[in-house]
N, C-alpha and C positions, 0 to 999 in steps of 0.2 A: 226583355232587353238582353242583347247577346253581348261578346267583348266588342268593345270598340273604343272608345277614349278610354276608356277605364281597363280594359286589358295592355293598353297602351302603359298606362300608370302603372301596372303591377308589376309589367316587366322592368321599366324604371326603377320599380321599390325596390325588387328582387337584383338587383344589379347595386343596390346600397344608395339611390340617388333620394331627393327631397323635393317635393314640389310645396310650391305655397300655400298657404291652409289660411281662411279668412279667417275662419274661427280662433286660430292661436296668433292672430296679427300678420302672417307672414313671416317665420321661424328663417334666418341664415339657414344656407346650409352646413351640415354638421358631420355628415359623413352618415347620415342614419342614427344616430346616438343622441341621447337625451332624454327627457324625462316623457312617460306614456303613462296611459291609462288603461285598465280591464275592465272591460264591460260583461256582468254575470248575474243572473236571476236572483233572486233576493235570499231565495232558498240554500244557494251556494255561493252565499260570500258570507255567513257567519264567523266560519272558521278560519277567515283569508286575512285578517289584518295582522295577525301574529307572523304568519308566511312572510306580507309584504313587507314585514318591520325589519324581518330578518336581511330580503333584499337591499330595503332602501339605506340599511347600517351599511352594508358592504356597499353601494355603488347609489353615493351621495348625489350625485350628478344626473345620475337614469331614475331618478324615484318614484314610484310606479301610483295613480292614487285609483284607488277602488270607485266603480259608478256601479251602482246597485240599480237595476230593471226590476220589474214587475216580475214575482213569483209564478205566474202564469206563462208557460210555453207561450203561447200564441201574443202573446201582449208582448212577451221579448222580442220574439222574429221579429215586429211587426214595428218597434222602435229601433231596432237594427237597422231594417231593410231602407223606413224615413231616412234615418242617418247616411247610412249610405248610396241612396240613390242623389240623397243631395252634394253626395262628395263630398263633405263634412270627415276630419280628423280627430272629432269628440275621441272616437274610441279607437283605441290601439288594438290591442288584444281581446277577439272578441273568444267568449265563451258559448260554442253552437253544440244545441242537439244534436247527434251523430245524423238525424235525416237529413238536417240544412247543408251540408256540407258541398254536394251535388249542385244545389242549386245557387248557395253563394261564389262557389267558383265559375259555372257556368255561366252567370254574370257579372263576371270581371269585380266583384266582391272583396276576394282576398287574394293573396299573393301565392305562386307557388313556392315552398319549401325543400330545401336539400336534403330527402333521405339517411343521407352519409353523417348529419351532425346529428341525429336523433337516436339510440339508442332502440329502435325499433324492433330489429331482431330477440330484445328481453320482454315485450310486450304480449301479452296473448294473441297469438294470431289472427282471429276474429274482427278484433277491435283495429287492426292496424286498417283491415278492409276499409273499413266506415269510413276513412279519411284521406281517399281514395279515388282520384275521378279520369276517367279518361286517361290513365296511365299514368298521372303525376300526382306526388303529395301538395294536397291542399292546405295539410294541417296535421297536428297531431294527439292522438288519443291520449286523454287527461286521467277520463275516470270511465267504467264501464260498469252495464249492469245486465241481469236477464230473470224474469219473472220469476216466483217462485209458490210450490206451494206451500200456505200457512196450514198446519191443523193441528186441531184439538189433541194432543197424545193422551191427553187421560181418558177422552173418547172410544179410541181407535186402536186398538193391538197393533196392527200394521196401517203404512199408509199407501192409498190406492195409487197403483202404477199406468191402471188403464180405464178411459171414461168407465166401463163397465163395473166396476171395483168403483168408482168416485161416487155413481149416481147412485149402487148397493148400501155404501156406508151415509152415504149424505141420508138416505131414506132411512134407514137403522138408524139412526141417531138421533134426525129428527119424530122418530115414534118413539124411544126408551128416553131422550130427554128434552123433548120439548124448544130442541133448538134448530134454526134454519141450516139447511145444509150447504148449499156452495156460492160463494158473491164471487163475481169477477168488477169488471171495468164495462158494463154495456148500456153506460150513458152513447149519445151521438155525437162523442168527438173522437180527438186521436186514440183513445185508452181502448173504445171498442173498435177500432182499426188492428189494433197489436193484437186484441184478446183474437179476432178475428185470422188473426196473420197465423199466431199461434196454434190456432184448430187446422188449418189447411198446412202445417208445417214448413208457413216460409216463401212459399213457390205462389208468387204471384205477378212478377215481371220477369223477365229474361236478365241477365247477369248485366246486360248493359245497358237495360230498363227503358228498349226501343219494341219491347213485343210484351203483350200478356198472355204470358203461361201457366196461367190459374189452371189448375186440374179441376175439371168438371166434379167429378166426382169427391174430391175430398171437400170443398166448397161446399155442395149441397149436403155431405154427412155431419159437418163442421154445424152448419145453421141447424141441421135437423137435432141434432145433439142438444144444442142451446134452445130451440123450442120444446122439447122432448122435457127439460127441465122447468123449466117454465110454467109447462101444463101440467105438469105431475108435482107442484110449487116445490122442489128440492131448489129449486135456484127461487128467491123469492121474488116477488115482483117487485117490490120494491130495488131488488138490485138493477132494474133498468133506470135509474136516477144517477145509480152510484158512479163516480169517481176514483181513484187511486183514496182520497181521503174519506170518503165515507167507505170504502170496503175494509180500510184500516181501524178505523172506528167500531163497524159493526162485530168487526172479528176480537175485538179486543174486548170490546167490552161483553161478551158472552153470546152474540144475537147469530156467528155463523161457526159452523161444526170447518170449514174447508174456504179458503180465501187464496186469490191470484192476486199477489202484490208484488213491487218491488222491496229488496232487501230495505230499504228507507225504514220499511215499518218494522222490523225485526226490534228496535230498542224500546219503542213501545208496548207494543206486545208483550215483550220480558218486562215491563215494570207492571203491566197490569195482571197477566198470568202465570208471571212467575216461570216454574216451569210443568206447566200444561196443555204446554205446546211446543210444536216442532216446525223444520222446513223439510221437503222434501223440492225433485226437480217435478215440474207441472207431467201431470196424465194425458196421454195419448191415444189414439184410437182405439193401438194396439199392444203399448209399453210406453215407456218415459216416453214424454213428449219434447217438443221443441220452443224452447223457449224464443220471443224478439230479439233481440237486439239491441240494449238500450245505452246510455253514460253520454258523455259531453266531450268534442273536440276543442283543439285552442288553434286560432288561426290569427292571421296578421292582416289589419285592414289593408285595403289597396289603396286610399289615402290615411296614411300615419305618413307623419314626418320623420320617424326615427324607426322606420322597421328594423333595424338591427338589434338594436335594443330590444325591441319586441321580441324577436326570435330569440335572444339572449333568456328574455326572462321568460318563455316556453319550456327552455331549455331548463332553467331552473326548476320549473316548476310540475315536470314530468323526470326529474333526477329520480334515481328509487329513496332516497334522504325522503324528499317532499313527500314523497307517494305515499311514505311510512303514517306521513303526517295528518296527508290529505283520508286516509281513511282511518288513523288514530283518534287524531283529531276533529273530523268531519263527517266521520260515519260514511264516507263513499268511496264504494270500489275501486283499486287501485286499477294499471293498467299492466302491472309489473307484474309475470307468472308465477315468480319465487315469493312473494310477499305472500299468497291462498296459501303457501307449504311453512308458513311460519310458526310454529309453537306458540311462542306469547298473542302475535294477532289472532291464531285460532282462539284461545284461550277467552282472547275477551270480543271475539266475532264468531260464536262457533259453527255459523253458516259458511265459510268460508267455503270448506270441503267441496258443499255442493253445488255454488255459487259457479265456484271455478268449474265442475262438471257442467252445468248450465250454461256458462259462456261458451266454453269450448264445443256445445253443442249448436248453441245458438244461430238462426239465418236473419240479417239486416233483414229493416223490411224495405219495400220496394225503393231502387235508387235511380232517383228520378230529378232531374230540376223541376220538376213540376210536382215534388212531392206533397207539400201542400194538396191541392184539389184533387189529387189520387186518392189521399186521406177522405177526404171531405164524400167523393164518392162511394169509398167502401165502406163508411160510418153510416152514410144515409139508407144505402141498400141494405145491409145489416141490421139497422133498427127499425125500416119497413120489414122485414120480413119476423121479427121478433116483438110483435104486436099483437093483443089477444085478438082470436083466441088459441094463438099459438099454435095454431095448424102446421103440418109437416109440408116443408119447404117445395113446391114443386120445378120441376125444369127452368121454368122461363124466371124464376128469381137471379139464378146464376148466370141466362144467359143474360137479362138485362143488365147483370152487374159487368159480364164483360165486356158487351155493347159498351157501356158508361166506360168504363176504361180506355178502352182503344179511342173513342172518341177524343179523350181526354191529352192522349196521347200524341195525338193528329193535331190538336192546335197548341200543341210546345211549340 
């Protein structure tokens, strides 16, 4: 679905008007103002009712009530997109993945936003991209993240800057102490999409994600690398099951020397290892590698009745005050640059340092309205090719995989 009535409406919303909503009886209009809801994965509204307690003391009249979705990425888009394609105002303020972002504006989803009221220029520049389409802000950057590496420091004197140093020490470690060397994310969903995004450094659609510019060559050293492990079991097999939560798990509780996760898992980690471990930024062919792109945009449905208010409480809620909160409080990445150079927040984050190194290296991964089945494409290529018995990747994997792409591409 392209804009059509509904890019009709957003322009309307974005102009402060109100349309009628079945669901809330048919609201008067109000000039945009009044009470809204946010809609956000279950994983990240723990920390939100103290937030909203604070809004709804100040502005009795807008008071904002939390709808928790399913912890599952794909379960949330996927109650979103319901709600929205039925033009439904359940949800005001939605909470998007930085990859949705492309595709909910691209169909007249959410509203475009004013640049000039967002404090954007204080933001890490990276993250501002993600929220981004076709020249206009769709939304604005809440919380950001970018992969990192976990490892063993009681392990490891130093830790590996390049695959070659990773798959050295992974193999050294697991001969002197009998533990598994490196997990990533290379189940068949979005996780081995990033891990994948990750090894080719990023470059796999064109900036305005109408061409596939996957480099032949890093693509097939990327796979060859990961079967290379696999068959010399420094990656164990079992890590083709693993998730974000089971490579968290297996790293913590003693089963992997070297782990690709997000910062999420860092407080775990420190309660079960204390400190006998560390983060560094992810290994590279040939130095620091490049981390995904990851954290959560806040955009304004294209049917709310009160988009003002919405933008309003955006606005709150990306203030550097919140942000302090949202990762004091919440454990996640702020989007403010000055907050990684903080004293106290290093103090009790002390990943911060290279967090922010990581972002600011960081490449979105491909920005697409069709980002979805691009995923879906590069997960299923990727875990055919990393199936015993782990044979080194030849030509026609990569090209098939671009074939799959471009295809993919042609029927947006």
């Amino acid at each position: 679905m392209r804009r059509s009535t509904a890019a009709l409406l957003a322009v309307l919303m974005a102009a402060g008007c109100t349309t009628p909503n079945d669901e809330r009886g048919g609201e008067p209009e109000t000039g945009g103002i009044g009470p809204i809801t946010i809609a956000v994965g279950r994983e990240g509204a723990a920390y939100l009712p103290p937030l909203l307690e604070r809004w709804n003391q100040t502005h009795p009249a807008e008071k904002v009530t939390l709808i928790e979705l399913p912890e599952a990425a794909d379960e949330q888009r996927a109650q979103m997109v319901s709600n929205l394609q039925a033009r439904s105002g359940r949800y005001d303020v939605l909470v998007l993945d930085v990859v949705w972002t492309a595709e909910f504006a691209d169909n007249g989803w959410i509203i475009p936003l004013e640049r000039g009221a967002f404090p954007l220029d204080k933001f890490l520049p990276p993250v501002v991209g993600t929220a981004v389409y076709n020249g206009k802000l769709w939304a604005v950057p809440y919380t950001s993240n970018a992969g990192l590496l976990f490892y063993r420091s009681d392990l490891v004197k130093k830790p590996p800057r390049t695959w070659a140093e990773l798959r050295r020490q992974a193999l050294e470690t697991k001969g002197k102490h009998q533990i598994s060397g490196y997990g990533g994310q290379f189940l068949a969903y979005e996780g081995l999409t990033v891990n994948f995004s990750e090894a080719v450094g990023g470059q796999i659609l064109s900036t305005d994600g109408q061409e596939v510019t996957l480099d032949h060559a890093k693509a097939k050293a990327a796979l060859a690398f990961f079967a290379q492990g696999l068959r010399e079991e420094w990656i164990p097999a079992e890590a083709l099951s693993y998730k974000e939560e089971e490579t968290r798990l297996a790293f913590q509780e003693g089963r992997l020397a070297f782990a690709r996760n997000w910062p999420h898992a860092y407080g775990s980690a420190k309660a079960e290892l204390g400190d006998r471990f560390s983060v560094t930024r992810l290994p590279g062919p040939d130095g620091p590698g490049i981390s995904a792109l990851g954290g959560q945009n806040l955009a304004v449905s294209a049917f709310s009745s009160h988009p003002k208010t919405a933008r309003d409480f955006i606005h709150y809620l990306t203030s550097q005050e919140t942000q302090r909160r949202v990762l004091s409080e919440g454990s996640f990445p702020p989007v403010w640059t000055e907050l990684y150079d903080d004293p106290g927040l290093i103090k009790q984050f002390p990943y911060l340092p290279v967090l922010k190194e990581s972002i600011l290296a960081a490449k979105p991964r491909p920005v697409s309205a069709n980002y979805n089945q691009l995923s879906l494409v590069i997960a299923s290529a990727v875990a055919k090719a990393l199936t015993p018995p782990f044979h080194e990747p030849d030509d026609s994997v990569v090209d098939s995989l671009k074939a799959d792409l471009t295809e993919s591409l042609s029927t947006q």
